[in-house]
MOPAC internal coordinates of N, CA, C and O (Angstrom, degrees):
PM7 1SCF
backbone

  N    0.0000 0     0.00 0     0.00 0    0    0    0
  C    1.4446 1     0.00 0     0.00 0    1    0    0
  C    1.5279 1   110.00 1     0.00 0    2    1    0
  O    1.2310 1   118.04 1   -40.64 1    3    2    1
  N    1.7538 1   121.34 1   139.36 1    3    2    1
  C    1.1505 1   111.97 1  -164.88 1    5    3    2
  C    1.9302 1   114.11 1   -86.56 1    6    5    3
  O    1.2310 1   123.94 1   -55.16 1    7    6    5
  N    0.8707 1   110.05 1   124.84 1    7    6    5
  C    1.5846 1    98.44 1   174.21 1    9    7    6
  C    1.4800 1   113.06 1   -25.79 1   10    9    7
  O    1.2310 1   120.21 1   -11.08 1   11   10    9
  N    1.5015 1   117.21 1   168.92 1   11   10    9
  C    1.4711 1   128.80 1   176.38 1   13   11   10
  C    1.5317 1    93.69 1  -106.80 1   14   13   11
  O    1.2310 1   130.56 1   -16.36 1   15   14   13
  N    0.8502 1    97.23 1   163.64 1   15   14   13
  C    1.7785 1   118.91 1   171.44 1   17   15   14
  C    1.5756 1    98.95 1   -69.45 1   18   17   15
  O    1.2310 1   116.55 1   128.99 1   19   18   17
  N    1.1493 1   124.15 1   -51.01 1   19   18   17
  C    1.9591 1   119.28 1  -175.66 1   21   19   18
  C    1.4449 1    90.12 1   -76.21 1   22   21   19
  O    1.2310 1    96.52 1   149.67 1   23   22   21
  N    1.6818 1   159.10 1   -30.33 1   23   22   21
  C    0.9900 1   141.70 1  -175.10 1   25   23   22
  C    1.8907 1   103.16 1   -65.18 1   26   25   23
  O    1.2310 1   125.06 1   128.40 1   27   26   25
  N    1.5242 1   107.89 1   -51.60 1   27   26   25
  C    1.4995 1   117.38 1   165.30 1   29   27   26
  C    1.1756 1   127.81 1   -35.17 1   30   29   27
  O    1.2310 1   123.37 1   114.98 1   31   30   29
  N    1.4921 1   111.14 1   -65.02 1   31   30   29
  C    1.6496 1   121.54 1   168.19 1   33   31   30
  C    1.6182 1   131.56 1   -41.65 1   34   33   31
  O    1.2310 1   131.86 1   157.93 1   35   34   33
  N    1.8307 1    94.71 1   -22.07 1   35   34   33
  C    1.3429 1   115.99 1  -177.73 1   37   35   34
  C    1.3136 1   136.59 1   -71.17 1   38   37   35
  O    1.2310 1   137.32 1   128.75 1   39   38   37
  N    2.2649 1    84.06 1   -51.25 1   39   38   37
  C    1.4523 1    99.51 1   154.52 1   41   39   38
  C    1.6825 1   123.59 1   -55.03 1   42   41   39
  O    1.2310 1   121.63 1   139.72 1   43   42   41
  N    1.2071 1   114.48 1   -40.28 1   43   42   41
  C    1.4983 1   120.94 1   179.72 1   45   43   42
  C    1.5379 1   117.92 1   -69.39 1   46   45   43
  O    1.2310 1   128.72 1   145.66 1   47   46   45
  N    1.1987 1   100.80 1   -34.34 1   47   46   45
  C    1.8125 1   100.80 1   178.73 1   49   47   46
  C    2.0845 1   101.68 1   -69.62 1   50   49   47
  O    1.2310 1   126.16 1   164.57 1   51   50   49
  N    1.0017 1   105.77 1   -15.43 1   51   50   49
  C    1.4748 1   102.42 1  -161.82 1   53   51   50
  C    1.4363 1    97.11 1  -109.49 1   54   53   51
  O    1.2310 1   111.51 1   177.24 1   55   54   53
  N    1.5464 1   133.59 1    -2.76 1   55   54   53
  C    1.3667 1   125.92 1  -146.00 1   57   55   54
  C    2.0794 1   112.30 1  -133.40 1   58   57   55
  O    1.2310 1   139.55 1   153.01 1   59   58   57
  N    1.6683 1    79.69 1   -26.99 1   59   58   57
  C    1.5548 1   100.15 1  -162.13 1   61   59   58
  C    1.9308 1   114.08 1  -137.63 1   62   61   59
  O    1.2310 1   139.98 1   -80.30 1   63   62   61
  N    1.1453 1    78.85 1    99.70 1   63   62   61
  C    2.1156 1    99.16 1  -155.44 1   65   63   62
  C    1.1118 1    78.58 1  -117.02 1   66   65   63
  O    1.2310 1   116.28 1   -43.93 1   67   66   65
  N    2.0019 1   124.67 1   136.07 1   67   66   65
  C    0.8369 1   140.01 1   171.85 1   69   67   66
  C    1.5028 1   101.85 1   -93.31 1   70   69   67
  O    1.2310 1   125.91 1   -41.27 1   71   70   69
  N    1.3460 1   106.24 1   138.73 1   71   70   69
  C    1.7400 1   126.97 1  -164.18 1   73   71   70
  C    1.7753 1   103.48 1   -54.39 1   74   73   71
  O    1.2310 1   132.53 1   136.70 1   75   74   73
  N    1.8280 1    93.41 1   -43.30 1   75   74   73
  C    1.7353 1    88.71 1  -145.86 1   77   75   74
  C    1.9202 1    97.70 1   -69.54 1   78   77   75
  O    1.2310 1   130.52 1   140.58 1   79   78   77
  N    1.1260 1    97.30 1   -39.42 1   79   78   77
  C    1.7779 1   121.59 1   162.01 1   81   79   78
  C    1.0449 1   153.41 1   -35.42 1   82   81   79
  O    1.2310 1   128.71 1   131.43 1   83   82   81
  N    1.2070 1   100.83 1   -48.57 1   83   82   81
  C    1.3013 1   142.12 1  -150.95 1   85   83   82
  C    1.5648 1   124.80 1    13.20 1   86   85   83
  O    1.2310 1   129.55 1  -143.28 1   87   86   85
  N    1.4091 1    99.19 1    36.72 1   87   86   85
  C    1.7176 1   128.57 1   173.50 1   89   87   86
  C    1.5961 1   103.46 1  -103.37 1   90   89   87
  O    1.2310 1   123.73 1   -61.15 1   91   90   89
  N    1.6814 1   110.44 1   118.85 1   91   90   89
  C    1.5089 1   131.85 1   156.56 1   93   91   90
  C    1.6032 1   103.34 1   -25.02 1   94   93   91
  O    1.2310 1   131.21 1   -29.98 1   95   94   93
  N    1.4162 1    95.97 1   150.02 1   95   94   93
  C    1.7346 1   116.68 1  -167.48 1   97   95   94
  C    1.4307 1   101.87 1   -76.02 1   98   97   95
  O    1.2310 1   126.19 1   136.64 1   99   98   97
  N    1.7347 1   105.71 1   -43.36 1   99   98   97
  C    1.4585 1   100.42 1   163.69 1  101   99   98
  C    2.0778 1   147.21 1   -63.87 1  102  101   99
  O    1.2310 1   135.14 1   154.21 1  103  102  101
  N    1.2772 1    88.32 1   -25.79 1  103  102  101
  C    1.3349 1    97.00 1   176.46 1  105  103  102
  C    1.4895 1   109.07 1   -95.85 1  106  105  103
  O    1.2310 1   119.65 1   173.73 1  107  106  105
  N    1.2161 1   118.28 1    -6.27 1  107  106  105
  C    1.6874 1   128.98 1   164.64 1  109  107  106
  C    1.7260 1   110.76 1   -54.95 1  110  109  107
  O    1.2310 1   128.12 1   153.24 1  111  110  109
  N    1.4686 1   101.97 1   -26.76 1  111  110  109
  C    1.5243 1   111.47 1  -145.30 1  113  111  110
  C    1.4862 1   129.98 1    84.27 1  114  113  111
  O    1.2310 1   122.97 1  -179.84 1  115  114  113
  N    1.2716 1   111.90 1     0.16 1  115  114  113
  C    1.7754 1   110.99 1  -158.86 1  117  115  114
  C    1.7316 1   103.42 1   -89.37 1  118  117  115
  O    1.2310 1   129.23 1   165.64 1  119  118  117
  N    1.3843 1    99.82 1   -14.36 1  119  118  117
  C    1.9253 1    84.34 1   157.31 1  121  119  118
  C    1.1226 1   108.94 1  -113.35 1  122  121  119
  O    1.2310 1   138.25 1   -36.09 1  123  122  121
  N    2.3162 1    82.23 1   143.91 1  123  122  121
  C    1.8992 1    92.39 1  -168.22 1  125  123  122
  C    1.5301 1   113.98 1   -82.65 1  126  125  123
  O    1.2310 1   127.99 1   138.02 1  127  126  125
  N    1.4377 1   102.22 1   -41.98 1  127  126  125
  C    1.0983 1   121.02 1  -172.60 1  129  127  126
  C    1.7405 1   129.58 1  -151.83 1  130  129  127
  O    1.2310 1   112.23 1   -23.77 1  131  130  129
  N    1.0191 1   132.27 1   156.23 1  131  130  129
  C    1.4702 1   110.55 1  -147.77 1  133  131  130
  C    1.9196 1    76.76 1  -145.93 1  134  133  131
  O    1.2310 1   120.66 1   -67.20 1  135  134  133
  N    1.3608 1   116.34 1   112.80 1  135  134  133
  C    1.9415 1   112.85 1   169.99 1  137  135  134
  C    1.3453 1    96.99 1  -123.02 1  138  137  135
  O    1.2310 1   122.68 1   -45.58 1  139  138  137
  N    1.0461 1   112.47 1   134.42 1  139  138  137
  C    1.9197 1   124.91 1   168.81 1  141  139  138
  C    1.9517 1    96.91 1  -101.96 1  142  141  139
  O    1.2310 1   134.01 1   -63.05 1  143  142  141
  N    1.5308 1    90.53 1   116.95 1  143  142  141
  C    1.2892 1    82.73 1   173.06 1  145  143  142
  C    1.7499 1    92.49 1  -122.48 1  146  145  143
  O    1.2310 1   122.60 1   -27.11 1  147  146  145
  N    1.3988 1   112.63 1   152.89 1  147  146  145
  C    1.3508 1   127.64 1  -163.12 1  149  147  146
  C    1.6031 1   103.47 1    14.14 1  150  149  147
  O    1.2310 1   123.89 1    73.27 1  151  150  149
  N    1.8575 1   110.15 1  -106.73 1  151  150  149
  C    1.1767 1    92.72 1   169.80 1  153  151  150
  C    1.2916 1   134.12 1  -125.68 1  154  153  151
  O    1.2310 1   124.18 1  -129.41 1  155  154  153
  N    1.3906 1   109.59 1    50.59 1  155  154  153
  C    1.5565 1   136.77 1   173.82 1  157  155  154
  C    1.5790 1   104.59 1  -127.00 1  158  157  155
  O    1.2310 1   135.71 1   -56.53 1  159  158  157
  N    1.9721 1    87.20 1   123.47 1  159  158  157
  C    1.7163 1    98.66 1  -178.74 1  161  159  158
  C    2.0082 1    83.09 1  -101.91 1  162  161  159
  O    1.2310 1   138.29 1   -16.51 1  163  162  161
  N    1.7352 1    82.15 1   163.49 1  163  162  161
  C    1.3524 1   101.47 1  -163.68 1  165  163  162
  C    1.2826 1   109.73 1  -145.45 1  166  165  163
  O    1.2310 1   116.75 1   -88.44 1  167  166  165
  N    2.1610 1   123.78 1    91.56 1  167  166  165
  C    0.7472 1   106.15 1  -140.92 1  169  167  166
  C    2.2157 1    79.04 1  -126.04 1  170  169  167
  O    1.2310 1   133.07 1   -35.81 1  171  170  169
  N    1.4560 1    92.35 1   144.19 1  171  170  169
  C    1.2152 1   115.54 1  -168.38 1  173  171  170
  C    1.9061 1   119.73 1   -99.09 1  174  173  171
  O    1.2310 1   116.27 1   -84.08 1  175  174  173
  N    1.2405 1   124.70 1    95.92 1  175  174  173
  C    1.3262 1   120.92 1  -148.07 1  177  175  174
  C    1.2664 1   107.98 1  -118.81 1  178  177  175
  O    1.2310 1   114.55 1   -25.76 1  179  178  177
  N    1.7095 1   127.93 1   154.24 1  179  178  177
  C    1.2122 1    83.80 1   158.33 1  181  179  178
  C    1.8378 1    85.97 1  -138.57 1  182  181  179
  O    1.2310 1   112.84 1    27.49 1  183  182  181
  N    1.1397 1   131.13 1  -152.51 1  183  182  181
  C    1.4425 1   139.50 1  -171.43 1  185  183  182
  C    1.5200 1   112.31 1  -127.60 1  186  185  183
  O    1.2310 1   114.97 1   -21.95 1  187  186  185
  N    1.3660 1   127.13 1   158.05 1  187  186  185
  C    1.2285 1   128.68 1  -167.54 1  189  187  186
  C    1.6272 1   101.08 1   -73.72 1  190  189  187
  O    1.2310 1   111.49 1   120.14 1  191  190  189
  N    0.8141 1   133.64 1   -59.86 1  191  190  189
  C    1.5959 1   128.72 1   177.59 1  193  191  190
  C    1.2350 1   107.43 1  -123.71 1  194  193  191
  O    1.2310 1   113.92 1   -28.42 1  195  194  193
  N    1.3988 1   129.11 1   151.58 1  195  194  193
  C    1.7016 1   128.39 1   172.74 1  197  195  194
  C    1.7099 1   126.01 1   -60.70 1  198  197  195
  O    1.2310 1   131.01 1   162.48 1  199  198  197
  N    1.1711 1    96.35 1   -17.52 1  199  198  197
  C    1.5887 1   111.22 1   169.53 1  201  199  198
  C    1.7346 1   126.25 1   -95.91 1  202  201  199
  O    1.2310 1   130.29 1  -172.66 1  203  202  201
  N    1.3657 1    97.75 1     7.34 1  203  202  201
  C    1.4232 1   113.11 1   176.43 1  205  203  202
  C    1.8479 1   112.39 1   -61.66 1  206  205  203
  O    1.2310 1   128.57 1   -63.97 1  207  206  205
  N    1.3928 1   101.09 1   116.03 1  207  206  205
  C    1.4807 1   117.34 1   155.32 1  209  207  206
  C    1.5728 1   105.93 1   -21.39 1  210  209  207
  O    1.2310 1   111.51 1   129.40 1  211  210  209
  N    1.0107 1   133.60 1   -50.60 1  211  210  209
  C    1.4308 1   129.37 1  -158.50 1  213  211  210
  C    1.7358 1   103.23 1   -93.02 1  214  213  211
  O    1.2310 1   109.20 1  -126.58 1  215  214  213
  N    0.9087 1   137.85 1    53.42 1  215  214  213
  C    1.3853 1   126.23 1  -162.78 1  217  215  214
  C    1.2706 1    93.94 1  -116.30 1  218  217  215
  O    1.2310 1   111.13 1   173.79 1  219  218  217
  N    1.1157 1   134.29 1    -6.21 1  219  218  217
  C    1.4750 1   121.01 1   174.02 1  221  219  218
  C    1.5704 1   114.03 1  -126.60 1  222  221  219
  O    1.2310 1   122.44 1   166.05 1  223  222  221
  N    1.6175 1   112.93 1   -13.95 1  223  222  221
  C    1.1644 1   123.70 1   165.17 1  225  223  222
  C    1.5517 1   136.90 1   -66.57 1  226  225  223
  O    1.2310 1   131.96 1   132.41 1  227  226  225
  N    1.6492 1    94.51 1   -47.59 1  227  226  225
  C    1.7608 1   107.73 1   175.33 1  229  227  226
  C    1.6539 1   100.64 1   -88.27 1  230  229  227
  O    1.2310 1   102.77 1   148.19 1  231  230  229
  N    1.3369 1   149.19 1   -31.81 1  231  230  229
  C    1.5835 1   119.05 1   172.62 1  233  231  230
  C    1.4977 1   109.55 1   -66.17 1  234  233  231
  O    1.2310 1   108.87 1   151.22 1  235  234  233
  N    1.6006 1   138.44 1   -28.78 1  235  234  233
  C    0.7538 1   134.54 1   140.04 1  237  235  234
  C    1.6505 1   157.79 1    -2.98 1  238  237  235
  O    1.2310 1   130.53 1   135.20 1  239  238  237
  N    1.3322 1    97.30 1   -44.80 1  239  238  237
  C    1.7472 1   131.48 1  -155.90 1  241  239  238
  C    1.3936 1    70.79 1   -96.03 1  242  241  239
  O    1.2310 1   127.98 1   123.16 1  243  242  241
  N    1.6183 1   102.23 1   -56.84 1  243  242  241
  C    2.0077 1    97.37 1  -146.60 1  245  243  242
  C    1.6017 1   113.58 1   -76.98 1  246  245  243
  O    1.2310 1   138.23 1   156.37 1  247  246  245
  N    1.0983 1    82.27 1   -23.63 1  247  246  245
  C    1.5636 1    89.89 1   171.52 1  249  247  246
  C    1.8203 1   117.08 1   -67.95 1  250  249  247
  O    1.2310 1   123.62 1   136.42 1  251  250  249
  N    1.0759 1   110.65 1   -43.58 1  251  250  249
  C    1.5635 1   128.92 1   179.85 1  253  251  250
  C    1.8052 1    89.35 1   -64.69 1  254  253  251
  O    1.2310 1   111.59 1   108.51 1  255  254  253
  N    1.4288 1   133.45 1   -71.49 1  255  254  253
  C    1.3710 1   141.89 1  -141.69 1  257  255  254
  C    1.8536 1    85.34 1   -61.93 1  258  257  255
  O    1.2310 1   125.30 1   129.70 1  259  258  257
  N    1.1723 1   107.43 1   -50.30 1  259  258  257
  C    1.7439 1   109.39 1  -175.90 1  261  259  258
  C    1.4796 1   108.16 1   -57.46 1  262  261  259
  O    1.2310 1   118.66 1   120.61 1  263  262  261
  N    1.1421 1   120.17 1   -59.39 1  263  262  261
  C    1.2947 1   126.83 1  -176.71 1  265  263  262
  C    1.4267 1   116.24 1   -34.17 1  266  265  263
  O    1.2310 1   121.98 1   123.33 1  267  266  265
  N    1.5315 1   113.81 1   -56.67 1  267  266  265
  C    1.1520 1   130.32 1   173.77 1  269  267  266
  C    1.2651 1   120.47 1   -73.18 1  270  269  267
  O    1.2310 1   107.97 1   142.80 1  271  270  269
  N    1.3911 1   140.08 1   -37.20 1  271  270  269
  C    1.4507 1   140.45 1   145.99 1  273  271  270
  C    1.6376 1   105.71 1   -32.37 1  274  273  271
  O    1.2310 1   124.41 1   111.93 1  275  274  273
  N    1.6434 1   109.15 1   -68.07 1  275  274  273
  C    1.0323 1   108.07 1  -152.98 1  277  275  274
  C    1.7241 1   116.26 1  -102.56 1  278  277  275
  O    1.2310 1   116.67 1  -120.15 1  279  278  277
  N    1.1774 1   123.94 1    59.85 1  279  278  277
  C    1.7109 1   119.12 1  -137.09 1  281  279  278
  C    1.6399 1    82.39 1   -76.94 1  282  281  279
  O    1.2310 1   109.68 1   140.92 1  283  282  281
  N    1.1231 1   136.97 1   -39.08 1  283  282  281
  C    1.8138 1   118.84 1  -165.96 1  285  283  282
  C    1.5977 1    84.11 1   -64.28 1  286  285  283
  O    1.2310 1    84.44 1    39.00 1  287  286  285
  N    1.4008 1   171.59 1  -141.00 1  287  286  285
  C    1.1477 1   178.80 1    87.29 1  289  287  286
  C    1.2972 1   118.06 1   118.09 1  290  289  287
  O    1.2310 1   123.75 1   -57.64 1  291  290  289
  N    1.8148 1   110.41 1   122.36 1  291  290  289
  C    1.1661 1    99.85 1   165.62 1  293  291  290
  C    1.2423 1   110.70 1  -101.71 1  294  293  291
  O    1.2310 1   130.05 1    -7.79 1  295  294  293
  N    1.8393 1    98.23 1   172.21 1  295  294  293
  C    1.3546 1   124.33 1  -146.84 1  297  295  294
  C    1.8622 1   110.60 1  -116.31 1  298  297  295
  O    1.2310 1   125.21 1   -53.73 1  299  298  297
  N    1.0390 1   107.61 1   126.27 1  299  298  297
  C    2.0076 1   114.99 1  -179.60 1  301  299  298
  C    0.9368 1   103.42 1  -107.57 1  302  301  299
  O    1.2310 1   101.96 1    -3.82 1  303  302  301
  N    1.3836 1   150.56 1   176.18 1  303  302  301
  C    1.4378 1   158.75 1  -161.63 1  305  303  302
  C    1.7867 1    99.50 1   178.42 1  306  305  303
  O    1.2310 1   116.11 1   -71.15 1  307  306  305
  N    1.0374 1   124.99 1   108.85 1  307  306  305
  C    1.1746 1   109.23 1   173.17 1  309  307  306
  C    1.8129 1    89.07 1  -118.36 1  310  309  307
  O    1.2310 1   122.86 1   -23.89 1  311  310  309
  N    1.2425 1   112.12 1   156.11 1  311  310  309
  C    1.3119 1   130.27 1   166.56 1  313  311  310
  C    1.5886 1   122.55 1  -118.08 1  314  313  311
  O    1.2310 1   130.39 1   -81.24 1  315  314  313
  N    1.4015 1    97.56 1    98.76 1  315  314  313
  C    1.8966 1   110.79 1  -163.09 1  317  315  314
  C    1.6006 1    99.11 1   -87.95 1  318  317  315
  O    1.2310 1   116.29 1    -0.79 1  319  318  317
  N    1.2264 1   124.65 1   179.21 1  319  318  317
  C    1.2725 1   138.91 1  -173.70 1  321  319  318
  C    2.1226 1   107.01 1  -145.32 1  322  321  319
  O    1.2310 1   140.51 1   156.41 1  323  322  321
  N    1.1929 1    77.81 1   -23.59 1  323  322  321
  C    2.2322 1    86.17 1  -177.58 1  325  323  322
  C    1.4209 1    90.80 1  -109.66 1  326  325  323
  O    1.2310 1   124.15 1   -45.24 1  327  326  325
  N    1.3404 1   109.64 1   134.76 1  327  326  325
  C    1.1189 1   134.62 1    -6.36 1  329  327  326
  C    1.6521 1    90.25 1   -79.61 1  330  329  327
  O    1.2310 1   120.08 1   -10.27 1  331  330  329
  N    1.6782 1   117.45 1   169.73 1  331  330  329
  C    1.1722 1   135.99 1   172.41 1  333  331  330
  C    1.6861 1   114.50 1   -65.64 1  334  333  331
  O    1.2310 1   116.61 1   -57.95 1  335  334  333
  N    1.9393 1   124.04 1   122.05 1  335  334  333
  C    1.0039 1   104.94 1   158.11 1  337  335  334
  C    1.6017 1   137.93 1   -56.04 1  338  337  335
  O    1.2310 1   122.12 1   -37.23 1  339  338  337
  N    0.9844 1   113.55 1   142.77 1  339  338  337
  C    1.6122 1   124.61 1  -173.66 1  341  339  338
  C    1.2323 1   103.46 1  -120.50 1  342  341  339
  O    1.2310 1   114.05 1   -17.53 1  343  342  341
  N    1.6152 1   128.86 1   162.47 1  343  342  341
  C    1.4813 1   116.84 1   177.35 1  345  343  342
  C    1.5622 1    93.76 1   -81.13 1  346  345  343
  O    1.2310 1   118.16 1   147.00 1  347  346  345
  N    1.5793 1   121.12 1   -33.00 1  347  346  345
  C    1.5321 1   116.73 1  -168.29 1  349  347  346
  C    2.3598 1   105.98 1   -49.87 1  350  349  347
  O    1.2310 1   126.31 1   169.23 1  351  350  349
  N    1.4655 1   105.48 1   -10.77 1  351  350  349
  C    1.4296 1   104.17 1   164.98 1  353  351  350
  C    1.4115 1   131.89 1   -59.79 1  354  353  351
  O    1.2310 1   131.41 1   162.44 1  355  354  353
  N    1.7324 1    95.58 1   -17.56 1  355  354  353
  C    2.1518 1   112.20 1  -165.51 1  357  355  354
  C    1.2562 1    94.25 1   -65.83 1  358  357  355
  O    1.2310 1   123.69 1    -4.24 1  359  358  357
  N    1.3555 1   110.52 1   175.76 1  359  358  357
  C    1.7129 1   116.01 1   169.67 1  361  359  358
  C    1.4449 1    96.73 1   -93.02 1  362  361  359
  O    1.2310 1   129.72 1   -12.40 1  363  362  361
  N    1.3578 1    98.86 1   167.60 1  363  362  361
  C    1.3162 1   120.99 1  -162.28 1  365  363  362
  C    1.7448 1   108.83 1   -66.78 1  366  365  363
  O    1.2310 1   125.59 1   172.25 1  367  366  365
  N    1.4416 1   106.86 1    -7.75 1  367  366  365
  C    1.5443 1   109.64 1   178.65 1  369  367  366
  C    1.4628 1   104.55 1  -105.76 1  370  369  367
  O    1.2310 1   116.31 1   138.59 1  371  370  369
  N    1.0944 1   124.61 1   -41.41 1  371  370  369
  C    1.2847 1   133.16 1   154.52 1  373  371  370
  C    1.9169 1   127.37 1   -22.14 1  374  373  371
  O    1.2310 1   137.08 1   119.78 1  375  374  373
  N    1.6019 1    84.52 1   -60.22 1  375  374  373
  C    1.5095 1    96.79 1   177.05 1  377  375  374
  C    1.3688 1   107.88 1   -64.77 1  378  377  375
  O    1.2310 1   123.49 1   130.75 1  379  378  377
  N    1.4205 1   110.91 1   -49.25 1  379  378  377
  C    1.8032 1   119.72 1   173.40 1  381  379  378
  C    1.7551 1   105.92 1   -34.15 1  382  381  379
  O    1.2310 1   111.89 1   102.67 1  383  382  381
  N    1.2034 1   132.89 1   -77.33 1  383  382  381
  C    1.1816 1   141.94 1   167.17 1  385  383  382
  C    0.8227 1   119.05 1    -0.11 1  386  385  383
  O    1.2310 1   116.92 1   112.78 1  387  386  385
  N    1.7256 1   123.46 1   -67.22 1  387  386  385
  C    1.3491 1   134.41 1  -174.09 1  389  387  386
  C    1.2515 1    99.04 1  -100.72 1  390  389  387
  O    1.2310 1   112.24 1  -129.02 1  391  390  389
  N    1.7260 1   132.25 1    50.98 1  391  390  389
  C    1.0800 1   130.06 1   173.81 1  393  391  390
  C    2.0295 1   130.88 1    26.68 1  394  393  391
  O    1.2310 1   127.99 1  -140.48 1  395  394  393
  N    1.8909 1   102.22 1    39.52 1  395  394  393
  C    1.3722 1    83.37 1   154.03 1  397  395  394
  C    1.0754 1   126.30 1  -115.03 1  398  397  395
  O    1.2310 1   120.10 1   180.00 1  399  398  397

């Protein structure tokens, strides 16, 4: 049975914590979208600014954290830029944190 996209997000919220942060990729907002097609997941990311230190580190992580969750499945990583991250992307506890 193929994983769900929230089973995916799960592995990643628990797997892939950005260093400078130390807040999950998911509750950052930085994944857009997560599609399992047959048996390639296809996970859509993007980074806090385009000049971010981490640009080769965090598509990386997530790509590795899936792999290993999901070893029958291969794994895509694309790194998007549209729409623009915003902090209004954090989770709602997230945003709390940094008081917005």
């Amino acid at each position: 049975m193929n994983p769900s996209a929230e089973e995916v997000r799960a592995v990643l919220r628990d797997r892939v914590v950005d260093p400078e942060l130390g807040i999950n990729v998911v509750d950052l907002g930085l994944i857009y979208d997560v599609q399992i097609q047959g048996n390639r997941i296809v996970v859509d990311m993007t980074l806090t600014t385009p000049g971010c230190p981490l640009a080769a580190l965090l598509p990386a992580q997530v790509e590795e954290a899936l792999r290993e969750a999901f070893s029958d499945y291969d794994v895509e990583v694309n790194l998007v830029w549209e729409p623009r991250w915003t902090p209004d992307r954090m989770s709602k506890e997230v945003r709390e944190m940094f008081g917005r």
